[in-house]
ROMAR-793462 format. One record per residue (C-alpha): residue in one letter; x, y negated, z. Coordinates in steps of 0.2 Angstrom, whole numbers, padded with zeros to 4 digits, always signed. Layout:
<r residuo="a" xx="X" yy="Y" zz="Z"/>
...
This chain:
<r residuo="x" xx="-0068" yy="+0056" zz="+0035"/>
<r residuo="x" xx="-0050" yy="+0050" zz="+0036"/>
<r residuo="x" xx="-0037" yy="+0064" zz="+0041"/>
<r residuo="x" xx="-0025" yy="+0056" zz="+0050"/>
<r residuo="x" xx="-0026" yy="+0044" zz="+0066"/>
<r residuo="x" xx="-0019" yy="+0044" zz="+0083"/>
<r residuo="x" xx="-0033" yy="+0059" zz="+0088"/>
<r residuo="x" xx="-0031" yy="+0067" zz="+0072"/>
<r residuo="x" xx="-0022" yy="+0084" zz="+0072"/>
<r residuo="x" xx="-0015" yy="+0098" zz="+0059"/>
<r residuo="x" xx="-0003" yy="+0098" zz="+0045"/>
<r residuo="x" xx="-0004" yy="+0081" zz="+0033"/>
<r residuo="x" xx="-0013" yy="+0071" zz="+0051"/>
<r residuo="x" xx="+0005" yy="+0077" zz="+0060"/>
<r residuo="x" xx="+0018" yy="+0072" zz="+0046"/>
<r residuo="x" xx="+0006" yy="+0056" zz="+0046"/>
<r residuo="x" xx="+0006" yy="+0052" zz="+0063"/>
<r residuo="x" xx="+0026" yy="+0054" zz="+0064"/>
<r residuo="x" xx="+0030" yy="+0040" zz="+0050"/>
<r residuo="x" xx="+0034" yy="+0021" zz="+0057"/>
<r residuo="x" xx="+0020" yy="+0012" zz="+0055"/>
<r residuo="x" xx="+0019" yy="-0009" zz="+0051"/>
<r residuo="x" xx="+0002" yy="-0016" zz="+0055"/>
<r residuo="x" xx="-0002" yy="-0034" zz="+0048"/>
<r residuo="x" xx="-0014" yy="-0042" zz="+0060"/>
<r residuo="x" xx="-0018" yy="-0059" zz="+0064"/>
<r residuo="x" xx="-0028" yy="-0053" zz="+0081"/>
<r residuo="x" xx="-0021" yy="-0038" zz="+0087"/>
<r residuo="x" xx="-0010" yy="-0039" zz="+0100"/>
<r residuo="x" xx="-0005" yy="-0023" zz="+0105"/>
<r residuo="x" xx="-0004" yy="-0005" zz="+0096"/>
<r residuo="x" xx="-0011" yy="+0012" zz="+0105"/>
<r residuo="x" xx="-0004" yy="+0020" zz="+0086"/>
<r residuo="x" xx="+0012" yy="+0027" zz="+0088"/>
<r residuo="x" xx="+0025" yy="+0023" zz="+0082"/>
<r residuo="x" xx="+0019" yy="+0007" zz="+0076"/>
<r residuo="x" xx="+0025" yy="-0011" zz="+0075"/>
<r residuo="x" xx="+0012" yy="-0025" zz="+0075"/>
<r residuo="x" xx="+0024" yy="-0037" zz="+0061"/>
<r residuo="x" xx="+0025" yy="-0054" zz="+0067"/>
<r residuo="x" xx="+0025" yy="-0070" zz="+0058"/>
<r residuo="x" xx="+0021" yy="-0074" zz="+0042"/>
<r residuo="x" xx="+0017" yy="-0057" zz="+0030"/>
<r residuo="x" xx="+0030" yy="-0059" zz="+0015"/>
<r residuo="x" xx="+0043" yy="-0064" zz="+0028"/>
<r residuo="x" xx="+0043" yy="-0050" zz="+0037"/>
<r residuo="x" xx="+0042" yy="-0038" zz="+0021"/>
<r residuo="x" xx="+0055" yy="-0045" zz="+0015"/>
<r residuo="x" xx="+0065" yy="-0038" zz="+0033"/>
<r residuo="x" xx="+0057" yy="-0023" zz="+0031"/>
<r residuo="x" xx="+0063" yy="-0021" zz="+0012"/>
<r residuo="x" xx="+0080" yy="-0025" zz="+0016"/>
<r residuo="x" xx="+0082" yy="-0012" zz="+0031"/>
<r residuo="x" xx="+0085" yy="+0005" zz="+0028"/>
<r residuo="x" xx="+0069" yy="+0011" zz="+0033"/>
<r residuo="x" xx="+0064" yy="+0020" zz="+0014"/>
<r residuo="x" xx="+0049" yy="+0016" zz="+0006"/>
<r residuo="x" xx="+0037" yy="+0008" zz="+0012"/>
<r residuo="x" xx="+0018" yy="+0011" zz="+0006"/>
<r residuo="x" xx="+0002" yy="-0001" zz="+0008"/>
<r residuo="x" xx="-0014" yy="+0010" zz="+0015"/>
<r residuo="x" xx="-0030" yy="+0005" zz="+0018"/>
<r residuo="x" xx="-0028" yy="-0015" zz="+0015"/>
<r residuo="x" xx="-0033" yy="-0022" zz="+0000"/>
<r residuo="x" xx="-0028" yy="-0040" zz="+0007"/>
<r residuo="x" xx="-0011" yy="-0036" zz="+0014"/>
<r residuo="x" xx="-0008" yy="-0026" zz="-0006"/>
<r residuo="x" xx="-0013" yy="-0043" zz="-0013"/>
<r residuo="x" xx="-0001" yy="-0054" zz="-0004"/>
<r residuo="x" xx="+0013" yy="-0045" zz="-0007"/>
<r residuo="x" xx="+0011" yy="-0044" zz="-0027"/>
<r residuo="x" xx="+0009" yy="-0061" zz="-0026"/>
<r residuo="x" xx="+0024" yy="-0064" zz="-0018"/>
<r residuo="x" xx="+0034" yy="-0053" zz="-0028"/>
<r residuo="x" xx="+0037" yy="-0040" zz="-0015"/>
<r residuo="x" xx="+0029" yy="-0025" zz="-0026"/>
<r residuo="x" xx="+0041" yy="-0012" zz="-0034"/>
<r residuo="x" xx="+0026" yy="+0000" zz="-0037"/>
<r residuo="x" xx="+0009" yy="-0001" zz="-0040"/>
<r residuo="x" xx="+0002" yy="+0018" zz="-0039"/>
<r residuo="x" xx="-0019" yy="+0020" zz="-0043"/>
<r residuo="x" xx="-0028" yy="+0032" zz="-0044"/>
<r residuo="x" xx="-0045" yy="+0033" zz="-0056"/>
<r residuo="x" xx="-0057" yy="+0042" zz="-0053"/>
<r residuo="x" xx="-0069" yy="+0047" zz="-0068"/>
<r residuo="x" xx="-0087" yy="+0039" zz="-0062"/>
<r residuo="x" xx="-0092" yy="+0022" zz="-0063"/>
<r residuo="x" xx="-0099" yy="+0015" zz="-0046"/>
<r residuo="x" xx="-0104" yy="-0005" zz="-0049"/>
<r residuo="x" xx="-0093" yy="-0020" zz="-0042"/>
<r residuo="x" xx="-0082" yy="-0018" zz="-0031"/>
<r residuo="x" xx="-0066" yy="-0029" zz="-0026"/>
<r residuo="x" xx="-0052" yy="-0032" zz="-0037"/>
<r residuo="x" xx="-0035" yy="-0027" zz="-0035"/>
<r residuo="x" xx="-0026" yy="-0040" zz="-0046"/>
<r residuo="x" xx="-0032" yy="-0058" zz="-0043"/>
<r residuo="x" xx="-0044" yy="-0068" zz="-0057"/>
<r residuo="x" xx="-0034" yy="-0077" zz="-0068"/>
<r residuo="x" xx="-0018" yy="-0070" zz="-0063"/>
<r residuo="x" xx="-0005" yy="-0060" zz="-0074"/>
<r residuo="x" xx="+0003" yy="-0046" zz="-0064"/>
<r residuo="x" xx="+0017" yy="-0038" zz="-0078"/>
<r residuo="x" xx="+0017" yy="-0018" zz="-0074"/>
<r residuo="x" xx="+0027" yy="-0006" zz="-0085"/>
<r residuo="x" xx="+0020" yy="+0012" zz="-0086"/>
<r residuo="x" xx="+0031" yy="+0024" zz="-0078"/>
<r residuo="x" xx="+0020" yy="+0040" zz="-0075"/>
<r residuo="x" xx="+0002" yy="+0049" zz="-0078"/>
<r residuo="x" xx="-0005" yy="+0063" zz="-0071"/>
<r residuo="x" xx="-0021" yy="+0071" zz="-0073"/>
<r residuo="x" xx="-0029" yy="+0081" zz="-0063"/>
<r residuo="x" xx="-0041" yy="+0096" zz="-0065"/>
<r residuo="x" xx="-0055" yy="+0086" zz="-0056"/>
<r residuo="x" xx="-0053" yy="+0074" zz="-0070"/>
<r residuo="x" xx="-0043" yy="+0063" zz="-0057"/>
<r residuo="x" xx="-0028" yy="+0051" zz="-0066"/>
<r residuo="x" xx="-0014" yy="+0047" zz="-0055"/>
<r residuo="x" xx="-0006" yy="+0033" zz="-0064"/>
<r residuo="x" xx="+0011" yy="+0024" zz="-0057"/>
<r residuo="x" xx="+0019" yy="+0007" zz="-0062"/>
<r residuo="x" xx="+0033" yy="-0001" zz="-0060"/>
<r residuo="x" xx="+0032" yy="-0019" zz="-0055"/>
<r residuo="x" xx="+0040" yy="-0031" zz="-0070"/>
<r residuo="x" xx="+0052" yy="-0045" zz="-0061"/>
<r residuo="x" xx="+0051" yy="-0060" zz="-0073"/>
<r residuo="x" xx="+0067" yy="-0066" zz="-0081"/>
<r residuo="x" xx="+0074" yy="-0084" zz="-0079"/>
């Protein structure tokens, strides 16, 4: 059950709701989530705007597809997982098949749940 959302209320819901949102959408044409911008045009274009504002970070939630792009267009500066000590089948891959995606180590946390938080730092490829 989420904990955030436009009817959600209490502590992390309310900090949640607050932030700026950007949604990626090819059919939406309007937003009842405030506050929230529907991004138009082309996805890595628009990143690339919203990266060189001065808006702070900026964090991918819920979109698998929209996360993919973007390391594909080199617009990732951190990848942060989270893994989770059971094994559930298949499931859709984050990094594409085939595709190398360099990532340098920066942290690991473990939690008491058996929980590891780990968070990378995208690698930019030298010329």
């Amino acid at each position: 059950m989420p904990v955030h959302g436009p009817r959600k209320t209490g502590d992390f819901a309310d900090r949640f709701n607050a932030l700026p949102k950007y949604v990626a959408s090819t059919s939406l044409k309007a937003l009842d989530w405030k506050p929230a911008e529907l991004l138009k045009g082309a996805l890595p274009e628009a990143v690339r705007q919203l990266k060189q504002g001065s808006g702070g970070n900026i964090y991918v939630h819920g979109s698998l597809s929209v996360a993919q792009e973007l390391l594909r267009h080199n617009l990732v500066d951190r990848v942060r997982l989270l893994s989770y000590p059971s094994a559930v089948g298949q499931g859709k891959p984050l990094f594409p098949s085939g595709e190398q995606v360099p990532l340098e180590l920066i942290s690991a946390t473990q939690f008491s749940n058996g929980v590891v938080a780990l968070e990378y730092a995208a690698v930019v490829a030298k010329s």
